[in-house]
Phi, psi and omega in degrees: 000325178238043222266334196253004172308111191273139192246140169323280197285016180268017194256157184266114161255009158297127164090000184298134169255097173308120158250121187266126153272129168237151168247101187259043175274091148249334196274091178261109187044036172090355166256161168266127152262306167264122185273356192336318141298340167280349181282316166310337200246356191281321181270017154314302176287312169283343176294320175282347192271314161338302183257004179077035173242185194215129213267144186234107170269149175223132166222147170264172179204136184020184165288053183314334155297109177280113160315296187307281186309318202089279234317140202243075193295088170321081211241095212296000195281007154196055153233146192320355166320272185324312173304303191286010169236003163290317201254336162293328196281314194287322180245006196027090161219164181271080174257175195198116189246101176299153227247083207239153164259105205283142183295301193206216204251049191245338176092213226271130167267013171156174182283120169313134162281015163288004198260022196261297182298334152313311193281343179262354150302319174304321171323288175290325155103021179309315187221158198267000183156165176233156167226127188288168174295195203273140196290007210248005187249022183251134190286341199252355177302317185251003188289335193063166170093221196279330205292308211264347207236351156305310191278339226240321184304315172266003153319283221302329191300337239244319195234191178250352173200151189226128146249136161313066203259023205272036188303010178264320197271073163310327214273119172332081169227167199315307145000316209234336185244321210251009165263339180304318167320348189199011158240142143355065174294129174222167185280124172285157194297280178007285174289349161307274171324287201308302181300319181251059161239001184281321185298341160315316166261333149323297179233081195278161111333109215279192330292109213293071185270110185240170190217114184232145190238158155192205192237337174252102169320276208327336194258350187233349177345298206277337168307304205304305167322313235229329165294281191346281175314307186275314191302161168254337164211111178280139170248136190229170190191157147103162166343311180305332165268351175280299178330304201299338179304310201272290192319298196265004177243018170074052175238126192279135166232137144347132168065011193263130156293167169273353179259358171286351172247030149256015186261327183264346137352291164321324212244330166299317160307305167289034153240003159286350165286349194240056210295146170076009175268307195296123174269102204259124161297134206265332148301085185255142244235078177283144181242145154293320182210192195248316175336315186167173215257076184261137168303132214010046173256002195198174216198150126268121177264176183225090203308349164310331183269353196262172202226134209302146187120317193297143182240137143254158191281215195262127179262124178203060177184142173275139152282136175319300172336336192277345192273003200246341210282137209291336167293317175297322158344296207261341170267001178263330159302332179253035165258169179222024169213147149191137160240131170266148144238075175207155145264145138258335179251170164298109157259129033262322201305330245237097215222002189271313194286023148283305162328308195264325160308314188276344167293317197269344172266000165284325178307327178282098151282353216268298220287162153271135193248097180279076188292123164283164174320194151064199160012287205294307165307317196288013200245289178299355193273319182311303215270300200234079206266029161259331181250002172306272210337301177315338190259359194278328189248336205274167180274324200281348165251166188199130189251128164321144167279303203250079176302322188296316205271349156305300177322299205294309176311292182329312184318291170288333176106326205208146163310303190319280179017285185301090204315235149082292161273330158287343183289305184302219247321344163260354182289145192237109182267349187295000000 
């Protein structure tokens, strides 16, 4: 299926300037709570240092960009400081991250030609790498049109060749798509792995159980469709089961938008083609309020008991108790693929009915367990950091980089799905 993915060794990389896309979006308000994705991309990075090439890195970080204005907030709250003095620490090396001026409130309007005198430091081996600003504080990463193929155009100006390890950073924007037009491209060891741990889920091992939680129906509808349909039992959790909840038992939840309940309407209806799949957890945790988990400030209902009409405050959390229930038991003991994208509660408080999902699919040794990214990961690391660590090495587990671009690949059927990967795969290096 991907036979034409051109890979990080098939490149002569001596004497070579690399320009790497990683997606090293770690970084929340100027700190790392995981460094896990920048750990994933290092052996990447030493294979091209290896091999004599020299490395130039890129990442986006968080959103900088007010969708409603366009304005772009140059900020140390995302900027790539923190990752480079990460990776200065880890591998004792020498990076620099060039110093651009943003014009106006469009952020940076292209690559400066001061950064010319950094690459003949790289050149000379003065310094051991460079990491550019954050790809999201550049006006043409994300603008589309000639802005995007200009700016993508002066990536390319920077090396001799660009490789992909981002399988997180799915979205076509000049970085990750519109530079492959004009450097030689390959696929990084990472994305290499991320794709073929995706035929885990292609071609899963029944009985297949996946569990996906968020806080927006409206944005995973179509993931859900397309689990639905390949799972043998989908589970839901997180604001996306309140919606579903409500659509389908006439039930008031706190905080459910209208447009998330006309997407679990949608979803209610289509999962009647699948009878006996969606699996509902039936004990759910309502709060008074959101501040925090206060003693007789929250509650457990049992949805068996409730009644169309009924209104509740916010619900933001499973009772543990529902992991206890002799179906759910059994259906997560006979499974032998499951994959997560889920939190079940409001973090931070609300933290058991996470606690008791990752305890009872760790209980199952047979199956292989497939974590999506983001969240799901920084949650197991928090809750439960015995069994992350266990699970970063073990075979039956494997953590996503990218819980969003996992979703999207389901979605679609095939990694080509992902623009990204498909831009490598039509590229001709010959």
């Amino acid at each position: 299926m991907l036979e034409t993915l051109p890979r990080l060794q098939d490149a002569d990389l001596a004497g070579k300037i690399v320009l790497v896309r990683v997606d090293h979006n770690v970084v929340k308000q100027g700190i790392i709570h995981d460094p896990y994705r920048i750990d994933a991309t290092l052996g990447t990075l030493y294979y091209i240092n290896a091999k004599g090439g020299k490395i130039i890195l890129m990442t986006h970080v968080g959103r900088p960009k007010n969708k409603k204005t366009g304005e772009i907030t140059i900020s140390p709250d995302t900027s790539v400081r923190p990752i480079v003095d990460y990776l200065q620490h880890k591998l004792h090396i020498r990076m620099q991250v060039p110093d651009f001026l943003p014009q106006d409130t469009r952020g940076y309007l292209g690559v400066e030609t001061s950064i010319n005198h950094m690459i003949k430091d790289l050149q000379a081996g003065t310094i051991d790498g460079i990491y550019l600003p954050n790809t999201r504080w550049f006006f043409g990463e994300e603008a589309g049109g000639d802005a995007a193929d200009r700016f993508a155009h002066q990536l390319a100006g920077l090396a001799d060749i660009f490789v992909n390890d981002a399988f997180g950073s799915w979205q076509p924007h000049a970085s990750t798509v519109g530079i492959t037009h004009y450097l030689p491209s390959y696929a990084g060891f990472l994305m290499q792995q991320e794709i073929q741990n995706l035929q885990r889920v292609y071609q899963a091992e029944c009985p297949f159980v996946t569990v996906v939680a968020g806080s927006k129906f409206d944005t995973k509808i179509d993931s859900l469709f397309a689990l639905l349909k390949r799972s043998d039992y989908l589970i839901l959790g997180g604001v996306i089961y309140n919606a579903y909840l409500c659509a389908k038992y006439g039930i008031t939840i706190k905080g459910i938008s209208e447009k998330d309940m006309v997407a679990a309407s949608r979803f209610v209806t289509y999962a009647q083609k699948y009878p006996g799949k969606l699996v509902e957890l039936p004990l759910i945790v309502e709060s008074d309020t959101l501040a925090g988990r206060i003693d007789g400030q929250h509650r457990t209902h049992d949805i068996r008991k409730l009644h169309r009409g009924d209104e509740l405050g916010y619900v933001l959390d499973i009772d543990p108790a529902s992991f206890d229930e002799p179906q759910v038991q059994q259906i997560f003991g006979r499974a032998r693929t499951i994959f997560v994208n889920a939190v079940m509660g409001f973090t931070p408080h609300f933290n058991s009915g996470t606690i008791a999902l990752d305890q009872l699919i760790d209980a199952n040794r047979d199956a292989v367990k497939l974590y999506g990214g983001g969240d799901t990961l920084q949650e197991l690391k928090r809750l439960l950091p015995g069994l992350y660590i266990m699970a970063l090495d073990h075979p039956k587990y494997y953590i996503f980089t990218g819980g969003g671009a996992v979703l999207k690949a389901i979605e679609t059927g095939s990694p080509l799905g992902l623009v990204p990967i498909t831009a490598l795969c039509e590229k001709d290096n010959g």
